[in-house]
C-alpha positions in Angstrom: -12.7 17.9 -8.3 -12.4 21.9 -8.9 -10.3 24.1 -6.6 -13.6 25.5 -4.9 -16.1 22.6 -3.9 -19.6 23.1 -4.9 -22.9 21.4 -3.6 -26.2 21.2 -5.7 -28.9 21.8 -3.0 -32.2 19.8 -4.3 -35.0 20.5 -1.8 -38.7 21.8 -2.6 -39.3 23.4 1.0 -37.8 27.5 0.3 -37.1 27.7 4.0 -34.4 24.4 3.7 -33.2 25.1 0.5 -32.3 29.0 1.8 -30.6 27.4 5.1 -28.7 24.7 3.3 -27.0 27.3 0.9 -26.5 29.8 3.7 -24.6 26.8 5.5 -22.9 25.7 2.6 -21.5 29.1 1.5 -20.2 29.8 5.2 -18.3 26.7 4.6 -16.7 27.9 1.5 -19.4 26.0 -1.3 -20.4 27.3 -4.0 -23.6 26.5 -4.3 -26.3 25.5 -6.9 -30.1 25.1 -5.9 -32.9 23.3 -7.4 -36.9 22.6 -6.5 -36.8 19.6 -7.8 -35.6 16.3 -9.3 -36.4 17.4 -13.4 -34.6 21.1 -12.6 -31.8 19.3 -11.1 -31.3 16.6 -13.4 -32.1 19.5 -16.5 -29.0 21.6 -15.4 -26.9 18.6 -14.4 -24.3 18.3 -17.1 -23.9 22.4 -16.4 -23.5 23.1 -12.8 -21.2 19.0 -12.3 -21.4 19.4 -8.3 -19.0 17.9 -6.5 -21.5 17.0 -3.8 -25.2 16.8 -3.4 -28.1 17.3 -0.7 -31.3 15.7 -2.0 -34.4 15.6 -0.4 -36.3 12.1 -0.5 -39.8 13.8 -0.8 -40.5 16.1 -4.1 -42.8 17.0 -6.7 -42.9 15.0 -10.2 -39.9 12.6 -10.0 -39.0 11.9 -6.0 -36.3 11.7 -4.3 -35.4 8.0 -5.2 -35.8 8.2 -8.6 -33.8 11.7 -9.0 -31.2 9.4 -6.5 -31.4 6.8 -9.3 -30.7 9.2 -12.3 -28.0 11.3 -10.3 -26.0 7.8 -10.0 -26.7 6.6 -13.8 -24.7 9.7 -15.0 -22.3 11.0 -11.6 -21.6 7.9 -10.5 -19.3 9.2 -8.3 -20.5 12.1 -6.8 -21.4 11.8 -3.1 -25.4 12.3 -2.7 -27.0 13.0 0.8 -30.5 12.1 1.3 -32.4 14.2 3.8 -36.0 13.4 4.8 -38.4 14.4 7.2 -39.9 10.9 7.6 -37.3 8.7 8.1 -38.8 5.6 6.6 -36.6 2.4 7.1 -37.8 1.1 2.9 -36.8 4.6 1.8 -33.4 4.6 3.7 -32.6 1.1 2.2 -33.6 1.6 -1.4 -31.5 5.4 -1.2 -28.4 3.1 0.7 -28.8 0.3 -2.3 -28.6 3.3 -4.7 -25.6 4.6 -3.8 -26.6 7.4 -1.0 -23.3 8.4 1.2 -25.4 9.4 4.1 -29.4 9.6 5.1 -30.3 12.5 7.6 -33.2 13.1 8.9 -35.3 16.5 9.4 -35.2 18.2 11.6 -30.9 18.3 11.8 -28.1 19.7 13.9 -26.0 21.8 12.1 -22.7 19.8 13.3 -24.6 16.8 11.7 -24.6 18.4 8.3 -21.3 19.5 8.2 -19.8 16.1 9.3 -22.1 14.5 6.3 -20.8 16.8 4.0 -16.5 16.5 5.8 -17.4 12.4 5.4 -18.7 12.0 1.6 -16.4 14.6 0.5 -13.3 12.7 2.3 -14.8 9.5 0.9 -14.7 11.0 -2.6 -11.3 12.1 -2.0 -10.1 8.5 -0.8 -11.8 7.5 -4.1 -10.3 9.8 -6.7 -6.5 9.0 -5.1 -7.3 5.1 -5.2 -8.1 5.6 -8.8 -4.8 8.2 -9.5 -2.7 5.5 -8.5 -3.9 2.4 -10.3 -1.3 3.0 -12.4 1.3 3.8 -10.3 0.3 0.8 -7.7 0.4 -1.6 -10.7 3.8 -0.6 -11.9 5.0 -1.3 -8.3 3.6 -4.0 -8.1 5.2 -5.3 -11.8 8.5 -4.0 -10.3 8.4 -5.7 -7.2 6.8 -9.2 -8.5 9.7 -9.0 -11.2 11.6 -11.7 -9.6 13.0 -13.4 -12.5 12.4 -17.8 -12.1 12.7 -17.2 -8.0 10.4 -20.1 -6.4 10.0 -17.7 -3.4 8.4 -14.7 -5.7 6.2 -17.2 -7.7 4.9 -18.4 -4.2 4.0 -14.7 -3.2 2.2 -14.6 -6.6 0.1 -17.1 -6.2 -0.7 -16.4 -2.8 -2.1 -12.8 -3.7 -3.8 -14.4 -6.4 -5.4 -16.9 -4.1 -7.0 -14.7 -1.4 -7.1 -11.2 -3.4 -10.5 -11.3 -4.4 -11.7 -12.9 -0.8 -12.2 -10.8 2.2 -9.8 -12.5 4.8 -7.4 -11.1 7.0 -4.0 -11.1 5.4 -0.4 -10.9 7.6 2.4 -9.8 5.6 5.8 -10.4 6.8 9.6 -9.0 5.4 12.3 -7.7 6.2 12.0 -3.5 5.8 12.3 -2.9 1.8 11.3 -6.1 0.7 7.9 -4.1 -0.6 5.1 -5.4 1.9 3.3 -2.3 1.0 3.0 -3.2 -2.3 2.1 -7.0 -1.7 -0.8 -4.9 0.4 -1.9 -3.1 -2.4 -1.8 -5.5 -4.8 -4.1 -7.5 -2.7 -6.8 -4.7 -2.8 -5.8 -4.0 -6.2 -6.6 -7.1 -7.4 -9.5 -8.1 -4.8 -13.4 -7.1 -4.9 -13.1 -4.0 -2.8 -10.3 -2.3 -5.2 -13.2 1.0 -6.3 -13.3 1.7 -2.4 -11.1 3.0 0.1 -7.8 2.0 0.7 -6.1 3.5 4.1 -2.8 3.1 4.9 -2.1 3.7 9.4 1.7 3.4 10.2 0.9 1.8 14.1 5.0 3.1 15.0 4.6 6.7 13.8 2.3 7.6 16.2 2.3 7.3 20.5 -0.7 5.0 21.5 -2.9 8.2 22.6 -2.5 9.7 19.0 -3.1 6.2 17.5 -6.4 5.4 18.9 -7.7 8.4 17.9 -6.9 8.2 14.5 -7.7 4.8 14.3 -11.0 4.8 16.2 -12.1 8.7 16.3 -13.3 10.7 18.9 -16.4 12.6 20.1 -16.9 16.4 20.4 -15.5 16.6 24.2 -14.0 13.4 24.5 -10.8 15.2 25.8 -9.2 19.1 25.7 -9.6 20.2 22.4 -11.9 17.9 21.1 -13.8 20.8 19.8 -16.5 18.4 17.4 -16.1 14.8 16.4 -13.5 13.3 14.6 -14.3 10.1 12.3 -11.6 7.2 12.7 -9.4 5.4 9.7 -11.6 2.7 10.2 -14.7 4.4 9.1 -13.0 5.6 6.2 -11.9 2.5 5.3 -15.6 1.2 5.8 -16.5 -1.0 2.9 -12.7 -0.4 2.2 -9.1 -1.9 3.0 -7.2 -1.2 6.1 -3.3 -1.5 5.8 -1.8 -1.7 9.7 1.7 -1.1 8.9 4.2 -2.0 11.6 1.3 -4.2 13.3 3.4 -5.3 16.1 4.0 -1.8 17.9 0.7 -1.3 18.4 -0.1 -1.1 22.3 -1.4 -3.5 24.4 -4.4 -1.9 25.5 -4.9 -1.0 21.3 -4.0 -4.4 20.6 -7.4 -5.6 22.8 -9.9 -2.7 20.8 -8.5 -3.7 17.3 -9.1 -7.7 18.4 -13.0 -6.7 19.1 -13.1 -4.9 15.3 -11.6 -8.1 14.3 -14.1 -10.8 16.2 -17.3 -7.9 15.8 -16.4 -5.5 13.6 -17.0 -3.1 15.9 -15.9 -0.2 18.0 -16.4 2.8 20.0 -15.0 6.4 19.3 -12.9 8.2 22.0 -15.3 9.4 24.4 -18.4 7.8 22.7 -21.1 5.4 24.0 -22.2 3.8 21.1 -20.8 1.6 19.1 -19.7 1.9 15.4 -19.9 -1.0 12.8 -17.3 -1.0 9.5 -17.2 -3.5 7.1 -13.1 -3.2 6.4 -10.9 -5.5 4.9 -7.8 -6.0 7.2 -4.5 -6.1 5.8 -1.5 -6.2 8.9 2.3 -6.0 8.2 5.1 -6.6 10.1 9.0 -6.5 10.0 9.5 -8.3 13.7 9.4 -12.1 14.6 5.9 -11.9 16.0 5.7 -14.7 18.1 8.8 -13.6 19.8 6.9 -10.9 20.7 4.1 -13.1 21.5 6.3 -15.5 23.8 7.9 -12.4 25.7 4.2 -10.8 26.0 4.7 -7.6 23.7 2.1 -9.0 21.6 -1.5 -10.7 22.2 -2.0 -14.4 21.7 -5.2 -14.1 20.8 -4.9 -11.1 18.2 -1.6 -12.8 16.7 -3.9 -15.6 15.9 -6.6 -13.3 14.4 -4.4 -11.7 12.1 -1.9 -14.9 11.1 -5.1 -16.2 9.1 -3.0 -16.2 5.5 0.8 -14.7 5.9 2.7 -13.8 3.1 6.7 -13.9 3.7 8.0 -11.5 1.4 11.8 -12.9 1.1 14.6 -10.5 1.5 16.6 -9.2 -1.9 19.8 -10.9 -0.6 17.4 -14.2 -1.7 16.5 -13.6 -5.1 19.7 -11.6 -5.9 18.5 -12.9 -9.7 16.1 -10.3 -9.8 18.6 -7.5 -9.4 19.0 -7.0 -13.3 15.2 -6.9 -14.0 14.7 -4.6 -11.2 17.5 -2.2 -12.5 15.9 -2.2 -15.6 12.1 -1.7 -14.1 13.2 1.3 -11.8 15.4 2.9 -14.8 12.4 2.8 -17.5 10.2 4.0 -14.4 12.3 6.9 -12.9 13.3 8.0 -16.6 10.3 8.4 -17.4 9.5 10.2 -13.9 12.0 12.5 -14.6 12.2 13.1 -17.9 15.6 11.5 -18.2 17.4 9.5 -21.1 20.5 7.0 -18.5 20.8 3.7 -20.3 21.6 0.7 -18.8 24.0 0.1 -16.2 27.3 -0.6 -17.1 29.2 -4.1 -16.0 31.0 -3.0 -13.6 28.2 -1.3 -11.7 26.0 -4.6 -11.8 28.8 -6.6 -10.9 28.4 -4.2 -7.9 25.1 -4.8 -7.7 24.9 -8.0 -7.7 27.2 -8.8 -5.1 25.9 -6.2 -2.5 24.4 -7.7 0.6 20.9 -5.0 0.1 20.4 -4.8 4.3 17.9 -2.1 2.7 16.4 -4.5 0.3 14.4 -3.3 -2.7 13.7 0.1 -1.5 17.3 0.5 -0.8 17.9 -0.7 -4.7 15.1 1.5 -5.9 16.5 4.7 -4.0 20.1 4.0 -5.4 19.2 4.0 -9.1 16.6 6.8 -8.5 19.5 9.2 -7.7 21.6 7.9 -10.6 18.4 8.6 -13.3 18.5 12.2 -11.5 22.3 12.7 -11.0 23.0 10.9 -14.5 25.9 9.3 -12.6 27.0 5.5 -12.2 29.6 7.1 -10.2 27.7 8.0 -7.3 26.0 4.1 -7.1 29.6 2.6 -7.3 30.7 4.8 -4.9 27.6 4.5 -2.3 28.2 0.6 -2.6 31.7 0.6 -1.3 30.8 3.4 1.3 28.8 0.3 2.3 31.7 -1.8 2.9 30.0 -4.1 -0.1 31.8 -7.2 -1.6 35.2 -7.5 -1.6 37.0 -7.2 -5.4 36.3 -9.5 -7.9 39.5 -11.4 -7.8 39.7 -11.9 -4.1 36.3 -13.0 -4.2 37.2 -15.8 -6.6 39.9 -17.1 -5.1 40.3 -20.3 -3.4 40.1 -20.3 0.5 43.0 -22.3 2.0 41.4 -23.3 5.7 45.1 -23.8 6.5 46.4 -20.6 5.6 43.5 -19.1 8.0 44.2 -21.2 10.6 47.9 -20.3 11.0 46.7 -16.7 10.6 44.8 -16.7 13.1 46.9 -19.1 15.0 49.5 -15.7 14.8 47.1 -13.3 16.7 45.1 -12.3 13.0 41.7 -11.4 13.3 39.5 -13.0 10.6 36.7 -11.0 8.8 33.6 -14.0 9.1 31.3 -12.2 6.7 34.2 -11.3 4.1 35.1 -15.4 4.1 31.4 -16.3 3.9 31.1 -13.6 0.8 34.3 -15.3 -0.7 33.1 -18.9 0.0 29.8 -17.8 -1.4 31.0 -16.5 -4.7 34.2 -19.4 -5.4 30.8 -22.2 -4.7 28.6 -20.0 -7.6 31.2 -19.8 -10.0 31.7 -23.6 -9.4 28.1 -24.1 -10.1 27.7 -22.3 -12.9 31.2 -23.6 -14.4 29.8 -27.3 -14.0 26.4 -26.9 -15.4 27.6 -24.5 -18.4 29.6 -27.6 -19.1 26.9 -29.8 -18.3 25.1 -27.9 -21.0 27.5 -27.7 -23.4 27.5 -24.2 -22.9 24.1 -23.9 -23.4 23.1 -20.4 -21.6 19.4 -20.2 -21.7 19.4 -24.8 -20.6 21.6 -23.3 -18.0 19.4 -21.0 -16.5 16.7 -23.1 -16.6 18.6 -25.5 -14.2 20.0 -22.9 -11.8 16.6 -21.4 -11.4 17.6 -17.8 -12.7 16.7 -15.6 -15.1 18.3 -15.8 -18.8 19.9 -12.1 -18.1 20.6 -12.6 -14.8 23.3 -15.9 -15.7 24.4 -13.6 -18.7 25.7 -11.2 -15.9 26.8 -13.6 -13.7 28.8 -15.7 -16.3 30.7 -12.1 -17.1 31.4 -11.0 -13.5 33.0 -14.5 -12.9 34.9 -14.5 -16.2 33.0 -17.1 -17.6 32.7 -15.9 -21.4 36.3 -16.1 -22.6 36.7 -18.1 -25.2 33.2 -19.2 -25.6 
């Protein structure tokens, strides 16, 4: 879309055609007119209007027909169909067609200008779901890059599954873990992906705030509700809805997003009608919901509602194997970004990697290497880590724990660290693993990784940061 928005005005009537340019220009349009459907269509390739008012009723070709050729060659320009009749066939076949909006003559001015604030919002909904195909699907390659993890391949199949359905979907994770991009992956990949997709965060916003910009509001509805205000879930009408943070939603929102849920309807702030959308719900959540549920923070009946399909994205910590692939996946992404040249990490800084605990999971791992591509510094990753209070040293970790010694230490007054021993226990069992099946094997690496379950690269890295590759 230019910088100034401009509306092609198709109307045969003088008197309309005059008003609708005087009201588009007082909005900022430029504006293009035309008496009818073969002058339109004539100077189409020229004038390339970002939006279109086209009455249904004209001389030669009608309205329909010039509706039908508009679509054939702007597909995705929004057209608004005005008509003084009103005829329920005509508003159908101009709907089928691909009409944003049907008004009929005589109109309110307000009525106009929301028609022309909607499709022009719609568009722009449009054209950022299409600029970040690319983008969503290289988030999605980065985040699905989970090496041989059983956990990841079960997240696969599940989008796979129900993408191209229309049922509600929970997703639950840990915050990091990338249940945004499981979300769009799901539209990505569904039926709905060349419509809307809208994103509400349910915990940045008080309740007040929420409803309003979930559900709208009328012209009056409350002090300084100057004209009405369309919701998310209009927007996301034929669309995806992403509810992020699901379970801080308000009680008394919780009972008006159940009745979109059960109807697929709702009423705007203030109004007294109610509004049907065809959206695609899509919840997330980071908290135990039927905790919530059981200390009534969170409705029964909506928790059921929403818990149709869940998707549990699994923590970092889990699929630790995927660390390598991921390094690699965010260094190719953010050097490109950036215009930068870092090549891969060295082994000291994915030992580090590997045996950090990620609390921040894989948008914690993502933001570390993002500010090594732009500092150009391994430095600042290493250091970050042990700001952390990461793993303890290599060697300590692979020591052998002596239960004794531990017990007389703490026998003496010694306070013990229960994470650090768990980290140690942890890595002195993996290198025991590894040690057994690489001998198993015969030191076969890639028969190895097949029978741990992890990647090839991934065991590679492993096998050095347990000094498993001398003399070998």
């Amino acid at each position: 879309m230019s910088e100034r928005v401009t509306v092609l005005v198709i109307d045969d009537d003088p008197g309309i055609r005059d008003f609708l340019e005087m009201l588009a220009t007082r909005q900022g349009y430029g504006v293009f007119t035309a008496v009818d459907g073969e002058t339109a269509l004539a100077e189409l390739d020229d004038t390339r209007p970002d939006l279109i008012t086209l009455d249904a009723v004209l001389p030669g070709i009608d309205g329909i027909e010039t509706l039908r050729r508009i679509k054939q060659r702007l597909p995705e320009t929004p057209v608004i169909m005005l008509s003084g009749h009103g005829q329920a066939r005509t508003i159908v076949e101009a709907m089928r067609l691909g009409a944003s909006d049907f008004l009929r003559k005589p109109f309110e001015v307000e009525e106009l200008e929301l028609a022309f604030k909607k499709a022009l919002e719609n568009r722009a909904l449009e054209e950022e779901v299409i600029s970040l195909r690319g983008r969503v699907r290289t988030e999605v390659d980065g985040l699905m890059t989970g090496g041989d993890n059983p956990k990841m391949r079960e997240v696969q199949e599940i989008i796979e599954q129900v993408a191209d359905t229309d049922i509600t979907v929970l997703v639950r994770g840990e915050s990091g873990t990338g249940k945004e991009v499981v979300a769009r992956a799901l539209f990505q990949l569904g039926n709905r992906r060349s419509r809307p997709f809208v994103k509400v965060n349910c915990a940045a916003l008080p309740s007040e705030l929420l409803e309003s910009e979930l559900f709208g509001f009328e012209k009056g509805a409350f002090t300084g509700a100057q004209k009405r205000k369309l919701g998310k879930f209009e927007y996301a009408n034929h669309g995806t809805i992403f509810l992020d943070e699901i379970s801080e939603m308000a009680p008394g929102l919780q009972a008006k997003l159940l009745q979109v849920l059960q109807d697929g309807e709702f009423s705007r702030l203030g109004g007294e009608m109610d509004v049907r959308v065809d959206a695609r719900i899509i919840a997330a959540t980071n908290r135990n919901l039927e905790d919530a549920v059981n200390k009534g923070e969170f409705r029964e009946d909506l928790y059921y509602r929403l818990n149709v399909v869940t998707i549990h994205v699994p923590p970092l910590r889990d699929r630790i194997d995927a660390v390598p692939l991921l390094v690699e996946h965010f260094l190719q992404m953010y050097n490109e970004r950036y215009k930068k040249s870092v090549e891969e990490l060295s082994t000291e800084t994915m030992r580090s990697l590997m045996g950090y605990h990620w609390p921040g999971n894989v948008r914690e791992l993502e933001n570390m290497i993002k500010r090594m591509v732009v500092l150009g510094n391994e430095q600042a990753v290493l250091q970050e880590i042990d700001q952390r209070e990461s793993i303890p040293k290599a060697d300590a970790d692979t020591q052998e724990l002596d239960l004794a010694v531990l017990a007389a230490n703490f026998a003496n007054g010694e306070e013990l660290d229960l994470k650090a021993i768990s980290r140690r226990a942890s890595r002195v069992a993996e290198k025991k693993v590894i040690e057994r099946v690489l001998g198993m094997t015969r030191w076969n690496r890639k028969e190895t990784a097949k029978r741990l379950q992890i990647s090839y690269k991934a065991l590679l890295y492993k096998m050095k940061e347990n000094g498993l590759n001398e003399g070998r």
